[in-house]
LOSEDREN-358967 format. One record per residue (C-alpha): residue number from 1; residue in one letter; x, y, z. Coordinates in steps of 0.2 Angstrom, whole numbers, plus 5000, padded with zeros to 4 digits. Layout:
% LOSEDREN-358967
<site n="NUM" res="A" c1="X" c2="Y" c3="Z"/>
...
This chain:
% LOSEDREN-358967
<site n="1" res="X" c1="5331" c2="5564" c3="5917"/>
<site n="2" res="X" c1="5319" c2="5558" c3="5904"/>
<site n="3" res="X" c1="5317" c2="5539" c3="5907"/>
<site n="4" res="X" c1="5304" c2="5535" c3="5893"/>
<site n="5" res="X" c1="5316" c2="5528" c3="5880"/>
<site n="6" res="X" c1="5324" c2="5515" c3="5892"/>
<site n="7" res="X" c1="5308" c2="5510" c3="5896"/>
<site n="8" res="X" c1="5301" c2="5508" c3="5878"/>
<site n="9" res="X" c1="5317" c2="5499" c3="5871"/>
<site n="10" res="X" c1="5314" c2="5488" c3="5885"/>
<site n="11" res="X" c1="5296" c2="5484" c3="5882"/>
<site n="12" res="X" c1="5298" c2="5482" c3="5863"/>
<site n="13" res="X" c1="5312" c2="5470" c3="5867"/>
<site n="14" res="X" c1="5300" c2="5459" c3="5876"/>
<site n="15" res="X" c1="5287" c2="5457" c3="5864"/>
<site n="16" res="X" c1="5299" c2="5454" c3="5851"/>
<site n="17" res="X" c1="5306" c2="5440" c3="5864"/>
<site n="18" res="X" c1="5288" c2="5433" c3="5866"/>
<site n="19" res="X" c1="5284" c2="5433" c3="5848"/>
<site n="20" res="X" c1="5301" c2="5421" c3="5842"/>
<site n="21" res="X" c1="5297" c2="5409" c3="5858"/>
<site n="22" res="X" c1="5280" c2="5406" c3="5850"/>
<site n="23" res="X" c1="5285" c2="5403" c3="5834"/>
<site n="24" res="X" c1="5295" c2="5389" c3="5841"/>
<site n="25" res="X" c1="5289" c2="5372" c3="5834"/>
<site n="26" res="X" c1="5280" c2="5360" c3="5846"/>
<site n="27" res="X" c1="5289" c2="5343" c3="5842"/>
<site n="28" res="X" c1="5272" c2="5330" c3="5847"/>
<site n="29" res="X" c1="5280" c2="5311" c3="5849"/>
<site n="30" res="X" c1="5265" c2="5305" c3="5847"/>
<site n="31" res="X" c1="5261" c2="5310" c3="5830"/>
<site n="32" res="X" c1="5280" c2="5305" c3="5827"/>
<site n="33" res="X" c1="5275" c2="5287" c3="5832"/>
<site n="34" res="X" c1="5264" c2="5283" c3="5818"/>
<site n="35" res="X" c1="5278" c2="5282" c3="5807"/>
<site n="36" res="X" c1="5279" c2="5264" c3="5816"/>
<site n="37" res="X" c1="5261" c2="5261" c3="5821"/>
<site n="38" res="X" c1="5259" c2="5245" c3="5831"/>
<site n="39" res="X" c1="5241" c2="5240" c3="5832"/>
<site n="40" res="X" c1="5234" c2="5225" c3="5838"/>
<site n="41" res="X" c1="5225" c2="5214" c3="5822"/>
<site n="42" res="X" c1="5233" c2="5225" c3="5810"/>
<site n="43" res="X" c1="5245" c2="5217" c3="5796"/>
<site n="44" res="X" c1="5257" c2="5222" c3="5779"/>
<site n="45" res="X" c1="5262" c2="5211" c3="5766"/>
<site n="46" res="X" c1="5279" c2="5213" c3="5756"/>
<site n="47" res="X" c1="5284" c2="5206" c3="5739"/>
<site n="48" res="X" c1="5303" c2="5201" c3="5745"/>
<site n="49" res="X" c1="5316" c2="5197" c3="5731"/>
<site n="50" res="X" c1="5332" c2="5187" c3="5737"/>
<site n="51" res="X" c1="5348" c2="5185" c3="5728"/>
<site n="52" res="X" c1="5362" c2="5173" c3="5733"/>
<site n="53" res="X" c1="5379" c2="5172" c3="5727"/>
<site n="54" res="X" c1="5390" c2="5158" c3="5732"/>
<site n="55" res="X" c1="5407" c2="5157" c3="5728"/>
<site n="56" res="X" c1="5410" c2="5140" c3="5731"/>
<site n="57" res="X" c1="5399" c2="5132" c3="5719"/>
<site n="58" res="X" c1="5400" c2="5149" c3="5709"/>
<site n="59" res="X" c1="5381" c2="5149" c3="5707"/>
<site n="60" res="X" c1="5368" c2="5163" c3="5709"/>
<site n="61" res="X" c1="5351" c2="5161" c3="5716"/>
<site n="62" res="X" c1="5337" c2="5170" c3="5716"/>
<site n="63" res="X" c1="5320" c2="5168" c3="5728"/>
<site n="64" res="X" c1="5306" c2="5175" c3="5728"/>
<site n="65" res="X" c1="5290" c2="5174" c3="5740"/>
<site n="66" res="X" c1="5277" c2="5184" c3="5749"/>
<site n="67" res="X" c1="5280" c2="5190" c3="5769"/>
<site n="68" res="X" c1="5264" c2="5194" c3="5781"/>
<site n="69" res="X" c1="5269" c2="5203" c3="5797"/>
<site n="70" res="X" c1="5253" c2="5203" c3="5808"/>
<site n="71" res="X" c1="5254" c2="5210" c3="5827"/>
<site n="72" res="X" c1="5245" c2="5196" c3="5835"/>
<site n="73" res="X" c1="5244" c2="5203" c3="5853"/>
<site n="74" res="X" c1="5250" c2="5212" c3="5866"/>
<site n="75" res="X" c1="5262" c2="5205" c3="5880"/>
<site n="76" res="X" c1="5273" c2="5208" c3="5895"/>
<site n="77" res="X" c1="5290" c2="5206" c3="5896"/>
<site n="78" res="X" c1="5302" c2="5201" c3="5912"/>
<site n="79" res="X" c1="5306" c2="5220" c3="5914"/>
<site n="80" res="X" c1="5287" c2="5226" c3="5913"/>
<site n="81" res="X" c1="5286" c2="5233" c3="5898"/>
<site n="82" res="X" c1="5273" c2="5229" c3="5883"/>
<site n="83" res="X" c1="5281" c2="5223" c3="5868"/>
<site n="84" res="X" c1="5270" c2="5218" c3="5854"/>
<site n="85" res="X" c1="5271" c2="5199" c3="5847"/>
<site n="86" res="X" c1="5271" c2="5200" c3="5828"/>
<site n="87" res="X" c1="5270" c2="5185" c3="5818"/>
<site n="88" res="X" c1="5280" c2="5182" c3="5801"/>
<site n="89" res="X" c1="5271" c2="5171" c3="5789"/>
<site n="90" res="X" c1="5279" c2="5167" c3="5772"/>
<site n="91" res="X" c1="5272" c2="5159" c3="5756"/>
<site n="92" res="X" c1="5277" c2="5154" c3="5737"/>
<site n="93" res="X" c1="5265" c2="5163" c3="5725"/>
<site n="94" res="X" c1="5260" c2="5149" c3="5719"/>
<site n="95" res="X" c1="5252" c2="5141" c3="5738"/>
<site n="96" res="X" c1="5239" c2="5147" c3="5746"/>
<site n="97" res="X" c1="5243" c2="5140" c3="5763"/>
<site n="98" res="X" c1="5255" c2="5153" c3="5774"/>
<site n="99" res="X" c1="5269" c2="5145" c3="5785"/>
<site n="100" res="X" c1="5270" c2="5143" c3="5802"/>
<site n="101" res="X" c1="5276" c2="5157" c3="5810"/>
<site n="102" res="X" c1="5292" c2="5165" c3="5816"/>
<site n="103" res="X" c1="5289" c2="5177" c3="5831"/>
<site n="104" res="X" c1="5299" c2="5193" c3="5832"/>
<site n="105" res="X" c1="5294" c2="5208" c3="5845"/>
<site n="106" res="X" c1="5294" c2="5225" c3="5845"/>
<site n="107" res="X" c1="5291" c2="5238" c3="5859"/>
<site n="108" res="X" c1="5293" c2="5257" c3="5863"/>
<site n="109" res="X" c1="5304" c2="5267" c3="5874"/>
<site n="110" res="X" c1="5302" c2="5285" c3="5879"/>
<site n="111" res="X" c1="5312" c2="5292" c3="5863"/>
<site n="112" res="X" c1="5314" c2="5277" c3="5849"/>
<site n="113" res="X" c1="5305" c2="5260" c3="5844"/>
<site n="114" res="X" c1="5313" c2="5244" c3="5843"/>
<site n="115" res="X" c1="5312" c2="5227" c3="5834"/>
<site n="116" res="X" c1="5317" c2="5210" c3="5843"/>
<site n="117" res="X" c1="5321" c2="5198" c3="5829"/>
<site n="118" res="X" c1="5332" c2="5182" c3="5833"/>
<site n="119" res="X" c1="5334" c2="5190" c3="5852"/>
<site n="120" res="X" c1="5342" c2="5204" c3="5844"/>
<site n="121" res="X" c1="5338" c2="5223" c3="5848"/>
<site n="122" res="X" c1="5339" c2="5232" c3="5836"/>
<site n="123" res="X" c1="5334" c2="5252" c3="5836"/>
<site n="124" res="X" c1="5323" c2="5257" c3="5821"/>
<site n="125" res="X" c1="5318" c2="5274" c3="5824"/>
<site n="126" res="X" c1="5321" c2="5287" c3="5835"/>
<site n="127" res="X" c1="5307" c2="5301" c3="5843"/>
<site n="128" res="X" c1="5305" c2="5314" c3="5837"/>
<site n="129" res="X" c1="5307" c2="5308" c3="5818"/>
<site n="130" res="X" c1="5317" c2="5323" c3="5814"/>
<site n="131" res="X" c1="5329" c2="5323" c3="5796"/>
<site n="132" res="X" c1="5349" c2="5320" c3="5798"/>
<site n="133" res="X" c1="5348" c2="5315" c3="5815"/>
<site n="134" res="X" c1="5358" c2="5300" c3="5819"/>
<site n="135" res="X" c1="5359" c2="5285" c3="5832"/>
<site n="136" res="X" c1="5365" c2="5270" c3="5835"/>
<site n="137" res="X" c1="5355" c2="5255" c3="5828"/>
<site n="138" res="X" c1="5364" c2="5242" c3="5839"/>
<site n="139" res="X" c1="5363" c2="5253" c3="5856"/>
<site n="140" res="X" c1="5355" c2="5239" c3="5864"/>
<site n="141" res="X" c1="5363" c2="5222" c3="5858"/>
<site n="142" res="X" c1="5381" c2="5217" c3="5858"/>
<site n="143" res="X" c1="5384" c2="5220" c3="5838"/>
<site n="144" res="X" c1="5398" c2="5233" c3="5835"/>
<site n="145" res="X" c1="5389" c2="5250" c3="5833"/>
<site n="146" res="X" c1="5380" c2="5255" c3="5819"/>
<site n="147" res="X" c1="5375" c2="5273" c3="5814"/>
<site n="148" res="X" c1="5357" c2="5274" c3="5807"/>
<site n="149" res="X" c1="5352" c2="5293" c3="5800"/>
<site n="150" res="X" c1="5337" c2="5301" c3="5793"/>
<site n="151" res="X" c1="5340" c2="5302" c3="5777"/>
<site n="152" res="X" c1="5322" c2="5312" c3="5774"/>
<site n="153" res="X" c1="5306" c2="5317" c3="5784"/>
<site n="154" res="X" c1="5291" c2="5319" c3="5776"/>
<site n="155" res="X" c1="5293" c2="5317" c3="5761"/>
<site n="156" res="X" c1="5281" c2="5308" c3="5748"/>
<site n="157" res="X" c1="5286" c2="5291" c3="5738"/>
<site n="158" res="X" c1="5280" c2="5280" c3="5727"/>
<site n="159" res="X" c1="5278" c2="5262" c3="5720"/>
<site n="160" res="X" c1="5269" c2="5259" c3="5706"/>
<site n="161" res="X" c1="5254" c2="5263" c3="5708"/>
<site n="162" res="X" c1="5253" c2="5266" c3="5727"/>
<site n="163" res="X" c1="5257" c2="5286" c3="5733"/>
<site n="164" res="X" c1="5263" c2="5289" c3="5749"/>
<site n="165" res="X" c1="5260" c2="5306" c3="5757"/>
<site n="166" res="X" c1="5274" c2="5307" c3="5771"/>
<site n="167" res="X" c1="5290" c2="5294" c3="5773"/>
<site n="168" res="X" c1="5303" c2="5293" c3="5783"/>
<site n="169" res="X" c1="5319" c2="5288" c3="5774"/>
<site n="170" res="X" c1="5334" c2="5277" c3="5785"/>
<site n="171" res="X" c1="5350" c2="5273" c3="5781"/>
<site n="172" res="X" c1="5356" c2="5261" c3="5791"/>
<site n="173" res="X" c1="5372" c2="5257" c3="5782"/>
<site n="174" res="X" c1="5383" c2="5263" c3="5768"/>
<site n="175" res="X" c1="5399" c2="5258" c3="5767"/>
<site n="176" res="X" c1="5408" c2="5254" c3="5749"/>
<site n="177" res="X" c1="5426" c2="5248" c3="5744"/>
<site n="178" res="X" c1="5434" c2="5240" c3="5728"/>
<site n="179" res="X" c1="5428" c2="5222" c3="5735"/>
<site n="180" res="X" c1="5417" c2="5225" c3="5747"/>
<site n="181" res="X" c1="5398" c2="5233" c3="5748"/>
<site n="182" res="X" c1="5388" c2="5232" c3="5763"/>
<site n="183" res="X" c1="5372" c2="5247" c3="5761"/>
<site n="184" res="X" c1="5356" c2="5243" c3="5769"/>
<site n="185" res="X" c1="5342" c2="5258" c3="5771"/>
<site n="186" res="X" c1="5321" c2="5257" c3="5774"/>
<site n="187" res="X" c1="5308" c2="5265" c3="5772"/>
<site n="188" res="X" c1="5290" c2="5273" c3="5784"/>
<site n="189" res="X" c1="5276" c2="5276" c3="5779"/>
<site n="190" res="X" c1="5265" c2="5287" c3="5791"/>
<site n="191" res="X" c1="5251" c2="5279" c3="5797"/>
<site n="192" res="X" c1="5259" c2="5265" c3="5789"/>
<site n="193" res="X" c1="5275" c2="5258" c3="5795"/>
<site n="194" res="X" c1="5289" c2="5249" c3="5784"/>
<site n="195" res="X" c1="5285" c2="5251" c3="5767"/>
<site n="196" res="X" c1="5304" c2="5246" c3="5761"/>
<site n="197" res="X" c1="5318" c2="5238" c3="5767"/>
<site n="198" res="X" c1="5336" c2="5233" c3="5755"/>
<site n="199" res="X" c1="5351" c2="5225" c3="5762"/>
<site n="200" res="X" c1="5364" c2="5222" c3="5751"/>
<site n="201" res="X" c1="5380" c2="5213" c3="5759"/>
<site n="202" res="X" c1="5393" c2="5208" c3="5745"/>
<site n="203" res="X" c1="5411" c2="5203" c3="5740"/>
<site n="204" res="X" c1="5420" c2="5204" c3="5726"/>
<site n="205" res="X" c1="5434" c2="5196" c3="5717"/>
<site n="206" res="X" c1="5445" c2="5205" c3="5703"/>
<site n="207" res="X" c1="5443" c2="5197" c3="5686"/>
<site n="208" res="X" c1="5459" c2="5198" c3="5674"/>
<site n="209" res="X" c1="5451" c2="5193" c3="5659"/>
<site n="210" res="X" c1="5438" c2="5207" c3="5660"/>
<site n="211" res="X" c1="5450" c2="5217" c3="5671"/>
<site n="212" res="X" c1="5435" c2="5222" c3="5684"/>
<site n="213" res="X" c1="5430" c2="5217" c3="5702"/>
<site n="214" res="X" c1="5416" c2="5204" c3="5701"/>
<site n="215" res="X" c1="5401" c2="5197" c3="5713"/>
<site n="216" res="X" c1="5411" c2="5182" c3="5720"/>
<site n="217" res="X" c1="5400" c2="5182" c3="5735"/>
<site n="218" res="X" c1="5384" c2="5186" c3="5746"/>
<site n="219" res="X" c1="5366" c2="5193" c3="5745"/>
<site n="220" res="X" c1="5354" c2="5205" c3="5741"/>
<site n="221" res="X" c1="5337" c2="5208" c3="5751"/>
<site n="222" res="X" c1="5322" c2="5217" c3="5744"/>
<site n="223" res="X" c1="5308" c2="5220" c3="5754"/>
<site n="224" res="X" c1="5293" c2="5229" c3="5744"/>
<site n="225" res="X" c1="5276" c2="5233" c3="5753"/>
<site n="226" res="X" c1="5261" c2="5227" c3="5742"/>
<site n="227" res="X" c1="5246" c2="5228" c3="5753"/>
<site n="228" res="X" c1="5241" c2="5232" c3="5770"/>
<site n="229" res="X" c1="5224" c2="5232" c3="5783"/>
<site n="230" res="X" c1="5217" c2="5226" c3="5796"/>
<site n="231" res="X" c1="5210" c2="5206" c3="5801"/>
């Protein structure tokens, strides 16, 4: 009995098997973690816009002001593990003297980087920075889960005039009703870090006279990178 053709099917099969497995993309986390570089000395400064609206004395206020994150050093917390100690300096655009600072932390776990602000935990990304994948932003605090998504990978943005090559876009929140919005997303930079962050949280009130739902209540938070280095 001829035994060639087994043989050959066979063969072919395994090269073909061998060629699909190195096609297979190599996923490397550390590339993925400069998407949230934490670097010792370096700093970013944000252009933040924030709108109030408070129902009770029916007023709406707006702020504006100038955030510096700087990542001061390096320390170790009770569990072992290094978190770096960013400080949060704030400034009118008319001073030229920053505030005292607020410390927040932020750290990094085998898959996904965290943020420590007001002893809360939040998630901010997860490894590997891959788009739609999802997670629970709240996985590590006692808040009611929240479902944060890759909204895009990789792709470039802009702000007038700055260009960025590779972002990653989050949702973090994006729920809507007749009298309620609550929406907050943000945005990384690679090589970078947070290059944008909105929350809106708001309340609304129907309005006979113009027969519409109205602002009644809460706030808007804008949060625009401007410029960014090294001290």
């Amino acid at each position: 009995m001829n035994h060639k053709h087994p043989f050959w099917i066979l063969l072919v099969f395994i090269l073909i098997s061998c060629q699909k497995e190195n096609h297979n993309t190599v996923v490397d986390i550390k590339e993925d973690l400069k998407y949230y570089p934490l670097n010792v000395g370096s700093y970013v400064d944000y252009e933040i816009e924030y709108i109030f609206w408070d129902d009770f004395a029916e007023t709406v206020d707006t702020t504006n002001y100038i955030l510096r994150e700087f990542v001061e050093s390096k320390v170790t917390n009770f569990s072992g593990d290094t978190l770096y100690r960013i400080e949060q300096f704030t400034k009118n655009h008319s001073d030229s003297v920053w505030s005292i600072p607020h410390i927040v932390f932020a750290g990094i776990r085998e898959n996904y980087v965290y943020k420590v602000e007001d002893n809360i935990n939040y998630v901010k990304i997860i490894l590997p920075v891959q788009e739609n994948a999802k997670w629970d932003g709240n996985a590590y605090n006692s808040l009611p889960n929240q479902v944060y998504q890759y909204l895009s990978v990789g792709k470039p943005f802009s702000f007038s005039p700055t260009n960025f090559e590779k972002v990653a876009h989050v949702l973090q929140e994006d729920n809507q009703t007749l009298i309620n919005q609550d929406f907050e997303e943000e945005m990384y930079a690679f090589n970078i870090g947070l290059i944008f962050k909105r929350q809106i949280h708001l309340k609304k009130t129907y309005n006979p006279i113009n027969q519409s739902f109205e602002i009644s209540s809460g706030y808007s938070f804008t949060q625009i990178i401007t410029n960014y280095g090294t001290l």
